[in-house]
Short mmCIF file of the C-alpha atoms (twelve columns), coordinates in Angstrom:
data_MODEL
# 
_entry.id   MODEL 
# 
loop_
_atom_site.group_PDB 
_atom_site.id 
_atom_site.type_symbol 
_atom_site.label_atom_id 
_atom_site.label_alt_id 
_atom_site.label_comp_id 
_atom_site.label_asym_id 
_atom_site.label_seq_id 
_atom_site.Cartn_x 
_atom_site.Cartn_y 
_atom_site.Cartn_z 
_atom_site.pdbx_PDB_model_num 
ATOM 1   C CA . UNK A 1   0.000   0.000   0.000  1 
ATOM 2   C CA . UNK A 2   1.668   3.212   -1.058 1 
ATOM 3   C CA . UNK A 3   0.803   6.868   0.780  1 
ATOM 4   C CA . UNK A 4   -2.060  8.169   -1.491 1 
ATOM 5   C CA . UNK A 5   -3.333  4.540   -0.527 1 
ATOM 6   C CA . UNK A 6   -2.748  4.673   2.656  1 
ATOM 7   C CA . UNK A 7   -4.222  8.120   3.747  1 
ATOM 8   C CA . UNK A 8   -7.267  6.872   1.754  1 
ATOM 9   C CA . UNK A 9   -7.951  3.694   3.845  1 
ATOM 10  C CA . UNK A 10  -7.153  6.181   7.237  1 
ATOM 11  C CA . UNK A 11  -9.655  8.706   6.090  1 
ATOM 12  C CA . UNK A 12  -12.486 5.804   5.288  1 
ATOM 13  C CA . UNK A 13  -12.135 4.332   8.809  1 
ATOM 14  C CA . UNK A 14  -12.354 7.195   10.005 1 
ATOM 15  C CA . UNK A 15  -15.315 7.934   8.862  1 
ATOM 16  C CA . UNK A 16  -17.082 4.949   9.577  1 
ATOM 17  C CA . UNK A 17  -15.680 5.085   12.824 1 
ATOM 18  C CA . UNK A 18  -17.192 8.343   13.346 1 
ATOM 19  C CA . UNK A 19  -20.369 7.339   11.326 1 
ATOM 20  C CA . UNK A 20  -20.602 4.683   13.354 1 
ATOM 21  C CA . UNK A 21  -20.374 6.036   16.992 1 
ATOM 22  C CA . UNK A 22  -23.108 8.766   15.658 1 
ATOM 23  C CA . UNK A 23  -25.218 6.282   15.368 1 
ATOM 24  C CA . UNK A 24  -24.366 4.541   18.458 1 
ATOM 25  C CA . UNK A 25  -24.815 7.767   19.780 1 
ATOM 26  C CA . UNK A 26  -28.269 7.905   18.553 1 
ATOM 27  C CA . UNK A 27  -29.608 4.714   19.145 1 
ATOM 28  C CA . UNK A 28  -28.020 3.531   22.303 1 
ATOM 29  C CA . UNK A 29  -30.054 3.584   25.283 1 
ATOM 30  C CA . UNK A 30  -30.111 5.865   28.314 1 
ATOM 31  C CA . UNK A 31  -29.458 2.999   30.265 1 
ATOM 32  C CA . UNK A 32  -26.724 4.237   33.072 1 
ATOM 33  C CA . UNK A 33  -27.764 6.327   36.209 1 
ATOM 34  C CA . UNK A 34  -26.651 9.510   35.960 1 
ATOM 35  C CA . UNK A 35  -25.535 12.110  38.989 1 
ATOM 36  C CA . UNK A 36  -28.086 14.181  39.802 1 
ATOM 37  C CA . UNK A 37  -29.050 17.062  37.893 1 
ATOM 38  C CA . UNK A 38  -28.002 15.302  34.698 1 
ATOM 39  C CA . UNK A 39  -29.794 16.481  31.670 1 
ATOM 40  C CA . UNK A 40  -31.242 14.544  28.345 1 
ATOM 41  C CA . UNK A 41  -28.624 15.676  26.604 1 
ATOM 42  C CA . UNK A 42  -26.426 14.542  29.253 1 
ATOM 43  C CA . UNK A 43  -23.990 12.072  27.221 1 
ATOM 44  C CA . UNK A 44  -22.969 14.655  24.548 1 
ATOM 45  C CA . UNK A 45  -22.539 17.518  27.193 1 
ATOM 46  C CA . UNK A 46  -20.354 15.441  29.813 1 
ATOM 47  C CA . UNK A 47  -16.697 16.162  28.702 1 
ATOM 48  C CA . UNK A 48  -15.417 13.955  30.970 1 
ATOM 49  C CA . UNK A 49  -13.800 16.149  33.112 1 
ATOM 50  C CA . UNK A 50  -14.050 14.281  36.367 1 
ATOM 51  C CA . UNK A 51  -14.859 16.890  39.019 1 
ATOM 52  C CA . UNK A 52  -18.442 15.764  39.950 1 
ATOM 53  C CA . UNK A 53  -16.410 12.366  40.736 1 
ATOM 54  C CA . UNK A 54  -13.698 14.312  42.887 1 
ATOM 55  C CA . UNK A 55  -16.154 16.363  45.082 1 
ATOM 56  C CA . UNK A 56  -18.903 13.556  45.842 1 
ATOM 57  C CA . UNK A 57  -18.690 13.437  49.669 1 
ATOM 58  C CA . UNK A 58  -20.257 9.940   49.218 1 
ATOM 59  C CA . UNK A 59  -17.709 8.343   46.574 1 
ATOM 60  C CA . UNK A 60  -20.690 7.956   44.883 1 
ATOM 61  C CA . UNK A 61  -19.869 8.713   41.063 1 
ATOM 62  C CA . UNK A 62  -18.047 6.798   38.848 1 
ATOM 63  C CA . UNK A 63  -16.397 7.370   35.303 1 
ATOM 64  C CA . UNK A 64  -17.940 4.606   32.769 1 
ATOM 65  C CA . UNK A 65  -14.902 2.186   31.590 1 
ATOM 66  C CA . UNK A 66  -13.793 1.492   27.876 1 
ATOM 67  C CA . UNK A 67  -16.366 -1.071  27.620 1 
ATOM 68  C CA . UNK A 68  -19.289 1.049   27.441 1 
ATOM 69  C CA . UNK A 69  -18.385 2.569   24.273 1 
ATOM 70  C CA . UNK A 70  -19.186 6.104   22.982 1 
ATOM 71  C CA . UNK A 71  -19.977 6.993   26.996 1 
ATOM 72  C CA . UNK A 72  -16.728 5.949   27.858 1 
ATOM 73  C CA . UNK A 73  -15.203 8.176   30.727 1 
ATOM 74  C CA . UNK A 74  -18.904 9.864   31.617 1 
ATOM 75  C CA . UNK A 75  -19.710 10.127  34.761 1 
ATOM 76  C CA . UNK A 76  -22.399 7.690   36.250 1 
ATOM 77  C CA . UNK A 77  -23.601 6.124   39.614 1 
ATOM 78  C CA . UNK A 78  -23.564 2.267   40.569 1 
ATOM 79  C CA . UNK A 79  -26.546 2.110   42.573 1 
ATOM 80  C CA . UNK A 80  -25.490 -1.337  43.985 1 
ATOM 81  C CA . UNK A 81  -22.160 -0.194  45.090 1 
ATOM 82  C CA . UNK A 82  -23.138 3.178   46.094 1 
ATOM 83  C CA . UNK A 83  -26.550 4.861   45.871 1 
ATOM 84  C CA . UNK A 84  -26.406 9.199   46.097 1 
ATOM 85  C CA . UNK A 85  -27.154 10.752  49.613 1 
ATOM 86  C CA . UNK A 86  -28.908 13.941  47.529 1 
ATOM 87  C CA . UNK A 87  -26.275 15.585  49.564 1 
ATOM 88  C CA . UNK A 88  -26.968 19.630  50.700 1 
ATOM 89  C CA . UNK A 89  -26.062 21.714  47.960 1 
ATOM 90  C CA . UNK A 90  -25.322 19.365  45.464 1 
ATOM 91  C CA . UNK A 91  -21.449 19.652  44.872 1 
ATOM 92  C CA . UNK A 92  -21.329 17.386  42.240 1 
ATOM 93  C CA . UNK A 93  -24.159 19.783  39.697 1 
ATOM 94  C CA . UNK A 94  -22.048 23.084  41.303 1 
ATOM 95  C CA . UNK A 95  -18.885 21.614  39.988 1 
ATOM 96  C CA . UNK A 96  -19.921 20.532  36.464 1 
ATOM 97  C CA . UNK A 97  -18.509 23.010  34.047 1 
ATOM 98  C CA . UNK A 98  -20.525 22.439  31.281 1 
ATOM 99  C CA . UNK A 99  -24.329 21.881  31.508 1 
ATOM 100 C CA . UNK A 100 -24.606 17.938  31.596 1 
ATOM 101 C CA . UNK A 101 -25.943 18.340  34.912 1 
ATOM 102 C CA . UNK A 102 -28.304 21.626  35.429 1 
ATOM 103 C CA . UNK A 103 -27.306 24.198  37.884 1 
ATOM 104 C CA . UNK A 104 -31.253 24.875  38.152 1 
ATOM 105 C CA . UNK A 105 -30.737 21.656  40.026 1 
ATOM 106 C CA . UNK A 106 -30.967 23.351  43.742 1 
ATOM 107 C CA . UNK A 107 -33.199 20.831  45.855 1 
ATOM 108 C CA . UNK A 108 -33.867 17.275  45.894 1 
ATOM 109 C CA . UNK A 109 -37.266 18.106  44.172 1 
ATOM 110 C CA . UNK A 110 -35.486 19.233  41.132 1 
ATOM 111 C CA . UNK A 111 -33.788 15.846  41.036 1 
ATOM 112 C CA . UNK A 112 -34.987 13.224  38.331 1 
ATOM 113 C CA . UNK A 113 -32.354 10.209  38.160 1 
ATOM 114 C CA . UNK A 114 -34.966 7.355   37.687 1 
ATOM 115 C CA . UNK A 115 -37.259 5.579   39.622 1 
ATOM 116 C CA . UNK A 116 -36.774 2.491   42.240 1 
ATOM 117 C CA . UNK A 117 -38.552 -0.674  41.402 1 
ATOM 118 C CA . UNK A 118 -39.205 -3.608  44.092 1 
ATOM 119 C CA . UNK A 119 -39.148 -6.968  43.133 1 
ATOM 120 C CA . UNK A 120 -38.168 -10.502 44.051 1 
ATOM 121 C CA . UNK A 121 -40.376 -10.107 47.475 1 
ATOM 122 C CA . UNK A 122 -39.635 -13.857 48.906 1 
ATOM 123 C CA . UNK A 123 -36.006 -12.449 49.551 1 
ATOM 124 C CA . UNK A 124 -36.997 -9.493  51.313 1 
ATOM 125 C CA . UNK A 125 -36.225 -9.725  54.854 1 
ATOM 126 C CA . UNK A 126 -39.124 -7.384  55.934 1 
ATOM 127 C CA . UNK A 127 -41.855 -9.504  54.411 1 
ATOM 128 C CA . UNK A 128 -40.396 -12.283 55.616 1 
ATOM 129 C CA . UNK A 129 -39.874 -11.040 59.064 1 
ATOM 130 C CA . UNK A 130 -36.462 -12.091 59.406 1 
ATOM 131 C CA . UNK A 131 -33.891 -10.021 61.536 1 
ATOM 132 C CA . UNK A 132 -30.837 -8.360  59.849 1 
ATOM 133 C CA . UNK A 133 -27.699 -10.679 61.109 1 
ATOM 134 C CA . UNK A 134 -24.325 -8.560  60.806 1 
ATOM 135 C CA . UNK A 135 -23.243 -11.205 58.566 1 
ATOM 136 C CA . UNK A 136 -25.872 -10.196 55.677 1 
ATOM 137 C CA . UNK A 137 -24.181 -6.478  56.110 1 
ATOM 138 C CA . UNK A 138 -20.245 -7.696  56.327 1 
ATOM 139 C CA . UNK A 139 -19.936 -6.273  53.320 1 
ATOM 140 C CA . UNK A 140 -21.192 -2.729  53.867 1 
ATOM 141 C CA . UNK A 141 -20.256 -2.268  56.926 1 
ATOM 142 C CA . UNK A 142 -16.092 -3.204  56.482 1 
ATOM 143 C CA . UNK A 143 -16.588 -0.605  53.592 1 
ATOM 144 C CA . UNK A 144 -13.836 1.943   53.990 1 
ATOM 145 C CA . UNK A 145 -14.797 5.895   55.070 1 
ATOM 146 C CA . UNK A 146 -13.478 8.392   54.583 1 
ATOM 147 C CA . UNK A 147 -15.834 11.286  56.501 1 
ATOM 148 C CA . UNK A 148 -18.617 11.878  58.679 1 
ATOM 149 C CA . UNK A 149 -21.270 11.466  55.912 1 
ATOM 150 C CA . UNK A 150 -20.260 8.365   55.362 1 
ATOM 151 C CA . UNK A 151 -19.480 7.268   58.916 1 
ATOM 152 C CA . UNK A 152 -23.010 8.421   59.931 1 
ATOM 153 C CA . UNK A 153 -24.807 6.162   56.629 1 
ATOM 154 C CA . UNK A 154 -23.124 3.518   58.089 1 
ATOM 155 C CA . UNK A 155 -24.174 3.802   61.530 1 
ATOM 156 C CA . UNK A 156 -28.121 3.182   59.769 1 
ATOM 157 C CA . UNK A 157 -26.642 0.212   58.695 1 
ATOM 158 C CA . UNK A 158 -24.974 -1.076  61.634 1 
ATOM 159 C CA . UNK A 159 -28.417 0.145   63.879 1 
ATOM 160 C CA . UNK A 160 -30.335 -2.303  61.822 1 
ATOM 161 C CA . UNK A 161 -28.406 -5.837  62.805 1 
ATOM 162 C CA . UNK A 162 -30.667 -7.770  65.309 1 
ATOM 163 C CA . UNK A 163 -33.876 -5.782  64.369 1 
ATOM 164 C CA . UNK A 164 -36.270 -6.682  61.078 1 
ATOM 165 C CA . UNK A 165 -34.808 -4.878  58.099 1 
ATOM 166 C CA . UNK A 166 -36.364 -1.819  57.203 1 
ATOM 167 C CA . UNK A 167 -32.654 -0.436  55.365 1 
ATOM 168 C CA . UNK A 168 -34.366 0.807   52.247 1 
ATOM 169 C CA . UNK A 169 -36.485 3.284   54.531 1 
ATOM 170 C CA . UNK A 170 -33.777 4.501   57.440 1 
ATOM 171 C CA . UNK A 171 -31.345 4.953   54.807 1 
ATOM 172 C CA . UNK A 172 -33.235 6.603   52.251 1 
ATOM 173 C CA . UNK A 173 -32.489 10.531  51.932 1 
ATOM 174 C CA . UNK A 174 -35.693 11.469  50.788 1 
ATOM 175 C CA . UNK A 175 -38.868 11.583  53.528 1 
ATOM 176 C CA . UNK A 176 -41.891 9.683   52.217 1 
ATOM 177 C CA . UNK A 177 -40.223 8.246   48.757 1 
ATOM 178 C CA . UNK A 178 -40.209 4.553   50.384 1 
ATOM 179 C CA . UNK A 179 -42.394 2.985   52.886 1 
ATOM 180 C CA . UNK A 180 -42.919 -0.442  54.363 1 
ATOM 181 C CA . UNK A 181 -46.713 -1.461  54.460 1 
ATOM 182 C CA . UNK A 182 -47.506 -4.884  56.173 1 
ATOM 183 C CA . UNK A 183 -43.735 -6.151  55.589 1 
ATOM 184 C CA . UNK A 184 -43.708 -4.830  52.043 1 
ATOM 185 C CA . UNK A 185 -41.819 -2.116  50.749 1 
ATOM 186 C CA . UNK A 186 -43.408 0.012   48.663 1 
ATOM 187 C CA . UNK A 187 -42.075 2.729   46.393 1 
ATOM 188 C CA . UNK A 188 -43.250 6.414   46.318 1 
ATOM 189 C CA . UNK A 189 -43.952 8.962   44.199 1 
ATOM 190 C CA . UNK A 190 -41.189 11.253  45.785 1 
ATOM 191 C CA . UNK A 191 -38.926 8.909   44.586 1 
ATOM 192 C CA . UNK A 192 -36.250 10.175  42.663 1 
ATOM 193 C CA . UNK A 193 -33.850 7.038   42.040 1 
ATOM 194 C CA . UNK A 194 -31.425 8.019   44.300 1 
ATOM 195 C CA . UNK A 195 -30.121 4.246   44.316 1 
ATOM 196 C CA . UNK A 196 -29.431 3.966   48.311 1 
ATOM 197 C CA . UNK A 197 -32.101 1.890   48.511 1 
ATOM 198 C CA . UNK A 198 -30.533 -0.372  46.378 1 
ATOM 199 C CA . UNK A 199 -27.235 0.076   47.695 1 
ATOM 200 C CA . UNK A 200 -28.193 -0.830  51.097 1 
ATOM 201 C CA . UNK A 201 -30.937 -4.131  50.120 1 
ATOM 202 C CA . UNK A 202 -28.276 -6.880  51.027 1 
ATOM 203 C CA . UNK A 203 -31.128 -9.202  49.904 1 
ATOM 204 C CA . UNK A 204 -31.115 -7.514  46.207 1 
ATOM 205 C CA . UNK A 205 -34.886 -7.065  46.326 1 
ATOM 206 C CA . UNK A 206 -34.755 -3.036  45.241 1 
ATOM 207 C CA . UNK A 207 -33.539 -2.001  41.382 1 
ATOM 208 C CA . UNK A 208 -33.478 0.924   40.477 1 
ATOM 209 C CA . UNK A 209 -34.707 2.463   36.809 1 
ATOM 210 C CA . UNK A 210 -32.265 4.949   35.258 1 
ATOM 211 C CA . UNK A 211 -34.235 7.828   33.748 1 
ATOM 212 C CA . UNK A 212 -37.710 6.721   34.423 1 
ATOM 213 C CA . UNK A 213 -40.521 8.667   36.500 1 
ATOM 214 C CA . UNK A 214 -42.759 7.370   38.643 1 
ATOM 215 C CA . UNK A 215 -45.978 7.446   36.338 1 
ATOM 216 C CA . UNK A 216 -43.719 5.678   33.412 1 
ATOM 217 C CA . UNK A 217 -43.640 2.413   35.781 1 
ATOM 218 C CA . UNK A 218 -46.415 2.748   38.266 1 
ATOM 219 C CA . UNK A 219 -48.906 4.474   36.475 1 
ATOM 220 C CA . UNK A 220 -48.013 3.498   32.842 1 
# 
């Protein structure tokens, strides 16, 4: 392959590379929870820069990893490693520098991240009235802090062990988006997919739906 060739097979890839990733762009589902505030447009506006991730009290947010394609390096939350506390004055939407997530975002009303979704009931501890041993919350509670915040969403934890779980309520930041009704946990409307519920259900009862409201999965 001589030069002329050569710069004509680069410029081709390129292009289907970059067709290619448009597309993907286009098409690919909204399917990662985003920090709070984020907007629809939220994958082409994140530039990657990292500072929500640095300034989350919680260690909440994540950058995605090479495996998730055009997103790579955008900032997301794992709700089952660690759900967002909807912490006071949202540091993470105050530190974003370029609109993926809104500024307008100002109190946990504002917030829209998705929706939690119970399921799998005959391994939830509440409806079966079992009592939280500490070696269901091992796991959480050897998890390393690293301030107060942390220290005191751990102490819910910890408070739980020998009493019937009710973690997705105690731990939840927001007042009235969870409740448990004759054993049952039952979602909200004030729920704004936080993820803690999920973070803290040992038992993997709680998901949690990125980017859907309330009405889409309850009332749809």
């Amino acid at each position: 392959m001589n030069r002329r060739e050569f710069s004509i097979f680069t410029l081709a890839t390129l292009g289907v590379a970059a067709g290619g990733g448009y597309a993907l762009r286009a098409y690919e589902p909204r399917s990662h929870l985003r920090p709070p505030g984020g907007v629809e447009r939220f994958e082409s506006l994140c530039i990657k820069c990292g500072q929500c991730v640095q300034v989350c009290p919680y260690h909440s947010i994540k950058l995605l990893g090479a495996d998730d394609g055009v997103n790579i390096a955008t900032a997301y939350i794992d709700p089952y490693e660690r759900g967002c506390y909807l912490c006071d004055l949202f540091p993470c939407v105050l530190a974003c520098p370029s609109g993926a997530l809104a500024h307008e975002t100002t109190t946990i009303e504002d917030v829209k991240m998705g929706v939690a979704v119970v399921s799998n009931l005959n391994a939830c501890y509440s409806n079966l009235k079992k009592s939280v041993e500490e070696k269901d919350v091992t796991k959480l509670l050897k998890r390393k802090t690293y301030n107060e915040r942390e220290e005191a969403a751990k102490k819910i934890i910890a408070d739980n062990v020998g009493k019937t779980c009710s973690l997705c309520v105690d731990s939840c930041p927001v007042e009235g988006a969870i409740e448990i009704n004759g054993g049952v946990p039952v979602i909200k409307q004030k729920c704004v997919g936080c993820g803690v519920c999920a973070e803290v259900c040992f038992a993997r009862v709680i998901e949690i739906a990125p980017n859907k409201t309330y009405k889409d999965i309850y009332e749809g």
